[in-house]
N, C-alpha and C positions, 0 to 999 in steps of 0.2 A: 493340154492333152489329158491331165488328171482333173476327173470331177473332184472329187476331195479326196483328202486325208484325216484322218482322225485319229487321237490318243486317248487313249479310257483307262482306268482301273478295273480290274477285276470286280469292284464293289461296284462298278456303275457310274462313277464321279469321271465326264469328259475334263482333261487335262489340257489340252491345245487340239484346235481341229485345222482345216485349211478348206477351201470351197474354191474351185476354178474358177477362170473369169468368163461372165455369161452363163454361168452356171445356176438358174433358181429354185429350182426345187432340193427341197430338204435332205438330205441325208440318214435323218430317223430314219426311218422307213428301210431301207436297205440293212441300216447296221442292228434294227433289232431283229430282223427275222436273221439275220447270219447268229445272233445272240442266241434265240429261241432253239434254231434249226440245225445249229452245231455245237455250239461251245457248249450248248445247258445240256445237248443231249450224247453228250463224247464221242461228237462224231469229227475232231481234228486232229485226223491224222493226214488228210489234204489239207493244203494250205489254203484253197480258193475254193471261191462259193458266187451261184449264178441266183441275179434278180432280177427278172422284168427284163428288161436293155440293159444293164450294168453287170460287169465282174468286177469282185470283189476278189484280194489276196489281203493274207491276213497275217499275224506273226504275234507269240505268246511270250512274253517276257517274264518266266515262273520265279525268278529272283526279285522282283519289284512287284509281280502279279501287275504289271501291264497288257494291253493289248492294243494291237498295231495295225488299221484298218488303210487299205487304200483301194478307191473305186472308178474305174471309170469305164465307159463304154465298151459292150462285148467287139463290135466290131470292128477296134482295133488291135492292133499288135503290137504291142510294148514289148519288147524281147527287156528292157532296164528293169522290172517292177520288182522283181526278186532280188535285185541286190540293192537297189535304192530302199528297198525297206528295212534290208539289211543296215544299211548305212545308215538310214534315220534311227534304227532302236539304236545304235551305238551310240550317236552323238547325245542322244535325247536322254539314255537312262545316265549317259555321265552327266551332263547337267540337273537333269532329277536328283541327281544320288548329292551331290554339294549343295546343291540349294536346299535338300530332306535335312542334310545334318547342320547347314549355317541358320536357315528360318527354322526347323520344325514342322511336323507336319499340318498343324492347323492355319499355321501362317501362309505356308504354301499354297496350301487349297481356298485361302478367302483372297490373293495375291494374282497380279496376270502374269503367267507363264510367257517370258520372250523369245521364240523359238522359229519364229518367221526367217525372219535372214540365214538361221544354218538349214533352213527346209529351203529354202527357197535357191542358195549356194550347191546344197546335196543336187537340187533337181536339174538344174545346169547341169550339170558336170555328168548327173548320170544321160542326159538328153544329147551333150557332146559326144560321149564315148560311143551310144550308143549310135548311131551317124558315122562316127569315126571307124566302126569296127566295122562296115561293108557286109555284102553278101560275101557266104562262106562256098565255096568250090568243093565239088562233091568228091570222097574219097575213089581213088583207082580198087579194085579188086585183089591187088598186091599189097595194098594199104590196108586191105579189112582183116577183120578178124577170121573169115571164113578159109582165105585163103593157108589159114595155117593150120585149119585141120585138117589131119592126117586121115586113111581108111580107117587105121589101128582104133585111133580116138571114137568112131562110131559106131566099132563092135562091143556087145555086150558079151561080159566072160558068163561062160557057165554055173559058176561058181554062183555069182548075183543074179543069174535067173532062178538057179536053185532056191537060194533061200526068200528070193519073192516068193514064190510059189510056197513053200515051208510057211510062210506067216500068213498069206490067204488061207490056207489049211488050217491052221491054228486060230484065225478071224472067225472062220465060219461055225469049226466046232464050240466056239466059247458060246455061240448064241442060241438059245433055246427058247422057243417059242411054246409056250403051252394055248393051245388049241383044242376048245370044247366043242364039243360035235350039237349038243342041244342045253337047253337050259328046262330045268325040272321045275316046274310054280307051285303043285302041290305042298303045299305045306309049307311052302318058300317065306321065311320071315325078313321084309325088306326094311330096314330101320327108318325113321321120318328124314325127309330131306325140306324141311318147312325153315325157312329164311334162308339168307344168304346162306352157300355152299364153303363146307369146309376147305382149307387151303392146302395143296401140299406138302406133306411134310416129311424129312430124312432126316429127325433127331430121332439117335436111340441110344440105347447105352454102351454100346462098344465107341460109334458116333463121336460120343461126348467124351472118352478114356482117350479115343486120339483127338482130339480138340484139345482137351488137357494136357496131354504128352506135348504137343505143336506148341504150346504157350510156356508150356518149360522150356523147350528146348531154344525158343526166342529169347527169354532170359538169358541163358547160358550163351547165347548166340551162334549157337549148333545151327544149321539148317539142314533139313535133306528134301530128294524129291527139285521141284523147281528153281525152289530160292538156293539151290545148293553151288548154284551158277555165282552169288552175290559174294562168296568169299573177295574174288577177285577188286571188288571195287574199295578204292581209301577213303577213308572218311575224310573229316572237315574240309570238303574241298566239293564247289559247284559238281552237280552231275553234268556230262555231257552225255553224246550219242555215243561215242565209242568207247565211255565206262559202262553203259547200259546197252551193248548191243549183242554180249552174250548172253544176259539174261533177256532179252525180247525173242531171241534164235530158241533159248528153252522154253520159253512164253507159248511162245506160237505151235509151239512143235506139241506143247502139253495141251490146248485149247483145239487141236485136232485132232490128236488122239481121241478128246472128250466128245467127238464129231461136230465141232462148230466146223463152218465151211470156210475154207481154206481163206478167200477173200477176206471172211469178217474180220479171221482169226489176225490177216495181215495188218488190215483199218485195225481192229482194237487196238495192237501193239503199237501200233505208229502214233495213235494218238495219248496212250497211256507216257508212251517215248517225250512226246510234245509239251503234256502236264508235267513231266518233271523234269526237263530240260534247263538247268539255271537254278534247280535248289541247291541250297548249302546244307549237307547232314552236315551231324554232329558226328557221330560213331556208325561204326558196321549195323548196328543192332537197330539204328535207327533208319539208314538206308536199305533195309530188310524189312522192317512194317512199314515205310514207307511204300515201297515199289508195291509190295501184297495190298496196303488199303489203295493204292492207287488202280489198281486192275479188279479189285471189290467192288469200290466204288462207282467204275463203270460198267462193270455186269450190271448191277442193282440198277443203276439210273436208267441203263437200255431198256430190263424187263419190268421199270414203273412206269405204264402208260402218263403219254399227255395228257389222255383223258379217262376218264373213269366210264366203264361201261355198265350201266346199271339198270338191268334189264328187270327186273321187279318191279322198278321205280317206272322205268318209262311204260311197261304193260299197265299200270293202274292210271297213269296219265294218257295216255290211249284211249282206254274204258271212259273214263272222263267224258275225251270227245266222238262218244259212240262209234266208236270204229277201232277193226281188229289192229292188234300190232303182227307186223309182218318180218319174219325172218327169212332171208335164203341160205340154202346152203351149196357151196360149192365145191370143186377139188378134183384130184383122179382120180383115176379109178383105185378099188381099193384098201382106201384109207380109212371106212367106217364113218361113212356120210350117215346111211340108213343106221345104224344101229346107235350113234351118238346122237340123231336126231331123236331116235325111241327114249334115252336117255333126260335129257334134255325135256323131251314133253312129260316123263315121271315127274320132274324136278319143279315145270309148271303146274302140274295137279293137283304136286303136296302143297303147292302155296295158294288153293284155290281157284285157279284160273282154266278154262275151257278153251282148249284146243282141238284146231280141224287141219289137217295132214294134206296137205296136198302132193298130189303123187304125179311128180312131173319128169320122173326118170323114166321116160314113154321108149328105150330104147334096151338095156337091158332085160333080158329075160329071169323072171322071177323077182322082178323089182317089186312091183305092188303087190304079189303077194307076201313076200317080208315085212310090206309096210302095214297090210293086213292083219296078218301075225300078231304086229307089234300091236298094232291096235287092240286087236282081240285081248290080249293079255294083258294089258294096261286097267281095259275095262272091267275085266277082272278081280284086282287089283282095290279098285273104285266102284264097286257094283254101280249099275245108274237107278236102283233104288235107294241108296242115300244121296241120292242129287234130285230128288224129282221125280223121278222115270226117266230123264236125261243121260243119254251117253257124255258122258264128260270128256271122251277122246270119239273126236269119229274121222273118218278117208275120206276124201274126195278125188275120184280116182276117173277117168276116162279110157282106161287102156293103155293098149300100145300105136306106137306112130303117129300121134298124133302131134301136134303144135304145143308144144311147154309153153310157152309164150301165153297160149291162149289158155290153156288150163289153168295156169296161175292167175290169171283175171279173174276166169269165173269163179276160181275156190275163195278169193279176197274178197268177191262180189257175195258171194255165199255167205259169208262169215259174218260180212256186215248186215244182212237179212236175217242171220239168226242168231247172233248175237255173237259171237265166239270171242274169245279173248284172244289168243292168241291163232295167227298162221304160220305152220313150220313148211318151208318150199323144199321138196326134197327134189335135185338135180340127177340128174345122170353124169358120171364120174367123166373124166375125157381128158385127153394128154394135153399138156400147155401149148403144143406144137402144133395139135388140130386143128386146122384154119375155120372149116367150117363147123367144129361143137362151138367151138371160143366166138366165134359170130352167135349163135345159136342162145348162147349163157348173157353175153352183151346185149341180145335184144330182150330177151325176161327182163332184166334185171332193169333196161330202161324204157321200157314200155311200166311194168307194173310198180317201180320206185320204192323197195323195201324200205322198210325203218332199220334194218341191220342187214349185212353181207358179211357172212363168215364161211373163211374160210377152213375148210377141214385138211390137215394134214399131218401125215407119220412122225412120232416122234424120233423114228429109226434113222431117219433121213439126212445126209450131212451136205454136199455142194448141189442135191439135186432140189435142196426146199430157195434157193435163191435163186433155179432158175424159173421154178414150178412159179415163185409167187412173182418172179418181176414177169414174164409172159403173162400172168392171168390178169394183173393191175395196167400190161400192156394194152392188152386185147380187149379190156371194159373201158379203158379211156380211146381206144382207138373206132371203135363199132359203135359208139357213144351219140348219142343226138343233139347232147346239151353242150353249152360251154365249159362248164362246171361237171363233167361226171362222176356218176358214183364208181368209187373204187372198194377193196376191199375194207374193212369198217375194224372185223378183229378176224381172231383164228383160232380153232379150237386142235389142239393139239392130244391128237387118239395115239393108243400104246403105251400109253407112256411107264405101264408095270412091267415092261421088255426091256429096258434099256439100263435096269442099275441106276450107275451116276455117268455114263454116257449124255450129259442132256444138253448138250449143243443147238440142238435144232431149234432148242427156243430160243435163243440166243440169235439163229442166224435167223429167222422168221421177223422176231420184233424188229431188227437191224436194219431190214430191210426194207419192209413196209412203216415201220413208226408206227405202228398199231399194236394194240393190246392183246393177250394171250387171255380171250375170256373163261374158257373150259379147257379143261383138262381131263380126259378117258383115261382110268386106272384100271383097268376090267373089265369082265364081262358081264355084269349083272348092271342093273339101274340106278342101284345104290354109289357104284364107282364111275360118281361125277364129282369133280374137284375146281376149284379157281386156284390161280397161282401162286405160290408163294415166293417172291422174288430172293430175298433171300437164305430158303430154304436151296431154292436152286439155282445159286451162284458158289452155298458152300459145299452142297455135290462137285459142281465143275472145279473147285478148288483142291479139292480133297486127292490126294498123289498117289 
């Protein structure tokens, strides 16, 4: 019934594995991308992970730094696998743990682990019971829980609508939006934005006086704010789930407030819960940086891309092969597509490279002339008598109602005829929900085949950026031509001088796609373009 089983270290070293009968193909393959795809990226706070035909349930052993894999076909239904796994990490780290302190550990590792007959005893017994335990009879109405609430139980008192209502009041007025009606160029001194982009940053000096207070107060083993939860837990003694379950209740509760979306905010704690499930602190003080680097260290790893997106580097490798580098941009409406794309093309200018706009938001009114605008003042900016007599930013523009689809061809077609370094595709904004824009964005995007698809979205945003991005990464692999479709690539994340240290939505953005936060909108001038600084904003998110 089981393809395999497998035992690892944390470092990589398999310990004992097991392989069905009839079973030949390899295992690798499965258990590194559950590697890649959750453990490396703190995404275990589920236990199980799907590959190909196979599920995969898995189990973290943080007192031995074990890991407890077992695989076998989706299409079964093993109701045993969760406690047979349970059953094998018991037997397996007790034998581990005698044979670690009778050989040692080098002896161990160059030595074969005998563990077939209690694998092979656990699997009987768990394949009996479960046979033995029969189909379960569906509960009566009198039996359920429903039947026992009462009207009383589903009125809400007056008193808790009042003060909901009292904290949306007080939500709203905290947020202030400052909003410039035009921007002055006369005389406008824009600083160089020439190589890579500065990162963001919230060090300052009050910043750094409570970072220093925080680090005293760990000494002393004071906490307030989140960790103020951790009095409760004893030291030298394994952590479980229910020493650590009133500090995950403050976890969660502190990481929505900061607007991550409710889900991620859940997934993080569960799997921060998972990594320390089986350590041994020593003292209170050290079960407190513990728990804190432990939910650090997976902010940081969420917002450090898989991959590095290095759009410098691949527009001169483009150039190379005479042909423009192509960007799209997507998103709702809203969120400051056009103006970060204006952004964005400053940023390719300062570093020499020639951009053509294509204006493919054919549905909004006043779209191309904003993009017009931008143009106009860019060139500005860059007279095109220090290029040549070349405009070094120009439109391509069709109007209104026409086919996106097809204006992005000819602007890509254009670009390549006259050289241009770069294509910025500017979209028309459109709700995740719209069946027909999201057909509309899905056919550009695989008809013309970008070299990047970025995503544009609010930094303000909290449960609505995880549905915005899983429908748009829905709707491009679903209207899609290819096996393989393109999905979203990164996301540039606009507003982000509105929000404080509110900044969740980066958090639940990466989380969700596994894509990189390439750009970051601080403002409203050209100059406030930024890349991420991971953690500069995780110690926002931390801060109480």
């Amino acid at each position: 019934m089981l393809d395999f089983f497998t035992i690892f270290s944390k470092g990589g070293i398999v310990l004992w594995c097991f392989q069905g009968t009839g079973v030949t193909e390899s295992f690798t393959g499965p258990v590194n991308a559950l590697i890649r795809s959750v453990i490396l990226q703190e995404r275990s706070g589920n236990n199980s992970y799907s590959h190909d035909a196979l599920s995969l349930k898995y189990k973290l052993d943080n007192e031995f730094e074990l890991v407890f894999v077992v695989g076998f076909q989706k299409i079964l239904t093993l109701t045993y696998v969760d406690k047979f796994i349970d059953d094998v990490q018991l037997h397996f780290r007790d034998r581990y743990k005698n044979e670690l302190e009778q050989k040692g550990a080098l002896a161990l590792l160059n030595s074969h682990f005998a563990f077939e007959d209690d694998f092979k005893m656990l699997l009987r017994e768990a394949e009996e019971s479960s046979k033995a335990r029969g189909p379960t009879s569906m509960r009566s109405f009198n039996a359920s829980l429903k039947s026992q609430k009462t009207v009383k139980s589903m009125i809400e008192t007056k008193g808790g609508d009042k003060g909901k209502e009292q904290g949306g009041k007080k939500n709203k007025n905290e947020l202030h939006i400052l909003i410039k009606s035009c921007l002055v160029f006369q005389g406008m001194q824009l600083s160089s934005m020439k190589g890579d982009l500065l990162a963001v940053d919230y060090e300052s000096s009050e910043g750094e006086e409570e970072e220093e207070e925080e680090e005293d107060a760990v000494e002393r083993g004071a906490f307030g704010g989140m960790f103020g939860m951790l009095k409760g837990l004893v030291g030298s003694k394994s952590l479980s789930q229910e020493d650590m379950e009133p500090v995950l209740d403050k976890m969660r509760d502190h990481l929505i407030a900061k607007n991550v979306a409710a889900e991620i905010a859940s997934q993080l704690c569960d799997s921060v819960a998972k990594k320390l499930e089986g350590k041994v602190m020593g003292t209170f003080t050290t079960v407190a940086s513990t728990v804190k680097g432990a939910l650090q260290d997976s902010l940081v790893q969420i917002l450090q891309p898989k991959r590095r997106v290095d759009i410098l580097r691949d527009v001169l490798e483009a150039r190379s092969q005479r042909r423009p580098f192509v960007i799209t941009f997507c998103g709702v409406n809203g969120v400051g597509k056009s103006t970060n794309l204006a952004k964005i093309s400053f940023w390719l200018i300062e570093n020499g490279f020639t951009v053509l706009i294509a204006a493919c938001d054919t549905f909004r009114a006043g779209a191309v002339e904003q993009l017009r605008t931008h143009q106009r003042r860019l060139n500005s900016l860059h007279p095109p008598q220090d290029h040549g007599g070349r405009p070094i930013v120009q439109l391509y523009e069709k109007g209104y109602g026409k086919d996106a689809a097809g204006i992005a061809m000819e602007a890509i077609a254009y670009a390549r005829n006259q050289a241009f370094d770069v294509v910025l595709v500017d979209t028309a904004g459109r709700m995740q929900d719209n069946t027909p824009l999201m057909t509309a964005l899905a056919k550009l995007i695989a008809v013309n085949m970008p070299d990047l698809v970025l995503f544009v979205g609010e930094a303000l945003v909290g449960n609505e950026a995880v549905d915005q991005l899983v429908k748009f990464n829905q709707a491009l692999a679903d209207h899609s031509m290819s096996d393989k479709p393109r999905l979203i690539d990164g996301i540039v994340l606009t507003k982000f001088d509105t929000i404080d240290d509110k900044v969740g939505a980066a958090i639940s953005m990466t989380y969700i796609t596994g894509q990189p936060i390439v750009f970051v909108g601080t403002g409203q001038t050209y100059n406030d373009l930024r890349s991420l600084n991971a953690r500069a904003v995780v110690g926002a998110l931390m801060k109480a």
